[in-house]
C-alpha positions, 0 to 999 in steps of 0.5 A, a space after each residue: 695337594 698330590 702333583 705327581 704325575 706317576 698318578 692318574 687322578 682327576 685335576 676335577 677331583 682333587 681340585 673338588 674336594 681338595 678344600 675339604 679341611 681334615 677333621 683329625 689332627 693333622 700334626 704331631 705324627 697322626 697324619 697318616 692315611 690322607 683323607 682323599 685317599 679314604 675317600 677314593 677308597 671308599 668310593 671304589 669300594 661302594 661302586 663294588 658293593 662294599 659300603 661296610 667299613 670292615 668292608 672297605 678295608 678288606 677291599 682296599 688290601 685286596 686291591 692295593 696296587 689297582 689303588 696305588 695307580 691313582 694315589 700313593 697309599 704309602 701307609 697302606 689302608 687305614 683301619 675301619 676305626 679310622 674311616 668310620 671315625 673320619 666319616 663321623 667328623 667330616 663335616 657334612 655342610 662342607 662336604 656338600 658344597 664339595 660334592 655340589 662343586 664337582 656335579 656341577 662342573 658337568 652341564 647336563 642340564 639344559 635349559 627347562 631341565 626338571 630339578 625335583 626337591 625332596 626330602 627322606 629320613 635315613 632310619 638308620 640313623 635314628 637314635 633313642 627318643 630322637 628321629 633319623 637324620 632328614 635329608 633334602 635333596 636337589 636331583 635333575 630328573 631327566 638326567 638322573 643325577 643327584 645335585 645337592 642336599 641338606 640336613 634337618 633335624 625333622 621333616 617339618 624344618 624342610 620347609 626351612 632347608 628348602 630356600 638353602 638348598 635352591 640357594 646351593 645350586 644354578 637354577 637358572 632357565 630350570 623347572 622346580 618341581 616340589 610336593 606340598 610342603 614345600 608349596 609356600 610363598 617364600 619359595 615360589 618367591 626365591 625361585 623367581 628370584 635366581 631366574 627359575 620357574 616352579 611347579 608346586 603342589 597344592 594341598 591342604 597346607 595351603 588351604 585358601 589357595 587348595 580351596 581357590 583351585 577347586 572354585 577356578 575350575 570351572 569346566 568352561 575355564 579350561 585352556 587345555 587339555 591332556 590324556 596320558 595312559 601307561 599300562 605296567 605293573 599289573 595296572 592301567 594308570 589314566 592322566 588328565 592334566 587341565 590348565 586355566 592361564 585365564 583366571 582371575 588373580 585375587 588376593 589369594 593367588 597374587 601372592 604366589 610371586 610369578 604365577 601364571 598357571 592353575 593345574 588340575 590332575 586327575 590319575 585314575 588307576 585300574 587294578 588288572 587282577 582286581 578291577 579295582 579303580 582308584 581316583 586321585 585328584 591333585 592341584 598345581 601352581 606354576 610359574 610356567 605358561 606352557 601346554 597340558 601336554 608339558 606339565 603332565 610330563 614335568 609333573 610326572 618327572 616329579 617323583 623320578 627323585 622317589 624312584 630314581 633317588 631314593 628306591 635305589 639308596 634303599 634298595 640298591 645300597 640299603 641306606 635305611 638298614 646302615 646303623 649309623 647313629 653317630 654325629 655326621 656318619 650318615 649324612 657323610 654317608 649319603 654322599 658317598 652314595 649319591 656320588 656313586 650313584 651319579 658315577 654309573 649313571 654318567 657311564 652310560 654312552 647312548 651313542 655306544 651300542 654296549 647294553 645299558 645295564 642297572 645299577 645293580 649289574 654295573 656294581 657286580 661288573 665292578 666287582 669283578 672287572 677292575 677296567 670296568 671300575 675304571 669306567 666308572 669311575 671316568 668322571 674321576 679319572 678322566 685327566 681333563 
């Protein structure tokens, strides 16, 4: 444990991750670049946009004394053998529960906050005749923040990971929002359970239930009603959300423990350079008895985990691109990103009249301005 007081680290931080157990031997002499010390290196380096581990290292000797004012580094930086090796035997099940740890001493939530779950496969990661690493992530919606995940070995065990995942996390007065394959009864129940609320779309997976949507839906049965309309993008979306509270609860329905809501939402988009109209329709569960106007809003948070989590670990650090096929690389990996990316959107002060940059500006000031990689740093650095 570092104590001394000459460095400014975060109590928030070491007490975090500090559980951490170091993979490597840490006895007969091999004990030396300390594993905290990687990991805020590597942290520092990504928030840089240095996430190859050449990199990193070139970014540690670059800026060793800036470093040494938040830990000793009296070996100086390890190798880039040594920190991918280390990333390789983190173990990832242990590193979550760390980096869930730290997020979640940060109330950002509110109570009814949107935590949208879903999955992705980092294609990098993908060996010879075996798939990528599929990850399952929590992410709160309104806040941007990325909150938890898992690891499977295929899409098709989300449904598997999912109750895990819930289980990880406080979901206590807060929406759950989940695609189609998540949309099973052991989820709506475990949701019910620790106190929360879901949203689930229906789809074909759930035929009998998709079926039962499609009957209830009888223009006459409709409680109420919303129309949204959002114009960008060289197209005009169009949303209508109807809600029926009032329908009748057979066999079929009941066992979805908790439900309250059937949702119909209908997306109609025109294509401004071609006129082309595109017409989709999308059925709801929900636990929730509110109004049209609420869930058209929740459910259109639902995919801020898509363009708010996963576009930016695509676009902005390449995550797919990375080869890194062996053992917990990639999953370690995606951590370090989700905590990076957590670390700029907490910068952000909406009371401070500084421009809110993106993630890719914020990372070119990082680059180039160490007291702004300080400010990013804050929820590390903060000495509370």
């Amino acid at each position: 444990m570092y104590t001394d007081s000459s460095y400014h680290y975060d109590k928030h931080f070491i007490s975090s991750f500090s559980s951490l157990i170091d993979p490597r031997r840490t006895t007969n002499g091999n004990y030396t670049y300390p594993m905290l010390e990687i990991l805020f290196l590597t942290i520092s380096a990504i928030l840089s946009g240095r996430d190859t581990y050449n990199d990193i290292v070139i970014f540690g000797e670059i800026k060793i004394d800036w470093l040494r004012k938040y830990f000793p580094y009296e070996k100086g930086i390890s190798s880039h053998d040594t920190i991918s090796k280390l990333f390789q035997e983190i173990d990832n099940e242990a590193f979550n529960d760390c980096f869930t740890e730290w997020i979640s001493k940060y109330s950002f939530t509110n109570k009814e906050s949107v935590i949208s779950i879903d999955g992705k496969c980092i294609k990098g990661s993908a060996k010879r005749k075996k798939g990528g690493v599929h990850i399952v992530s929590a992410f709160a919606s309104e806040q941007g923040l990325s909150l938890s995940q898992l690891v499977t070995d295929k899409k098709s065990n989300e449904i598997t990971a999912i109750p895990d995942l819930i289980d990880l996390i406080s979901i206590k007065d807060k929406v759950i929002t989940i695609d189609a394959m998540g949309c099973q009864t052991k989820i709506a129940k475990k949701i019910i359970h620790k106190e929360g609320d879901y949203v689930l779309q229906v789809k074909g997976n759930q035929e009998k239930t998709e079926e039962e949507l499609k009957i209830q839906f009888n223009p006459d049965l409709v409680d109420d009603s919303n129309i949204t309309e959002d114009v960008g993008h060289g197209r005009i979306e169009t949303r209508i959300c109807e809600i029926i509270t009032n329908f009748e609860k057979n066999s079929t329905l009941e066992k979805w423990k908790g439900i309250q809501s059937l949702i119909r939402v209908t997306s109609c988009v025109i294509d401004q350079d071609s006129d082309k109209e595109t017409v989709q329709t999308r059925y709801y569960i929900s636990s929730l008895n509110t109004s049209a106007k609420e869930f058209n809003r929740i459910i259109r948070l639902h995919w801020a985990i898509e363009n708010n989590l996963h576009w930016c670990l695509d676009v902005i650090f390449r995550e797919d691109n990375k080869q890194r096929k062996k053992e917990n690389s990639a999953a370690n990996f995606s951590i370090i990103y989700k905590i990076a990316l957590n670390l700029m959107q907490m910068t952000d002060d909406r009371k401070s009249k500084e421009k809110k940059g993106s993630f890719k500006e914020k990372i070119t000031r990082s680059t180039l301005d160490d007291n702004y990689r300080e400010k990013l740093l804050n929820a590390f650095l903060c000495n509370n």
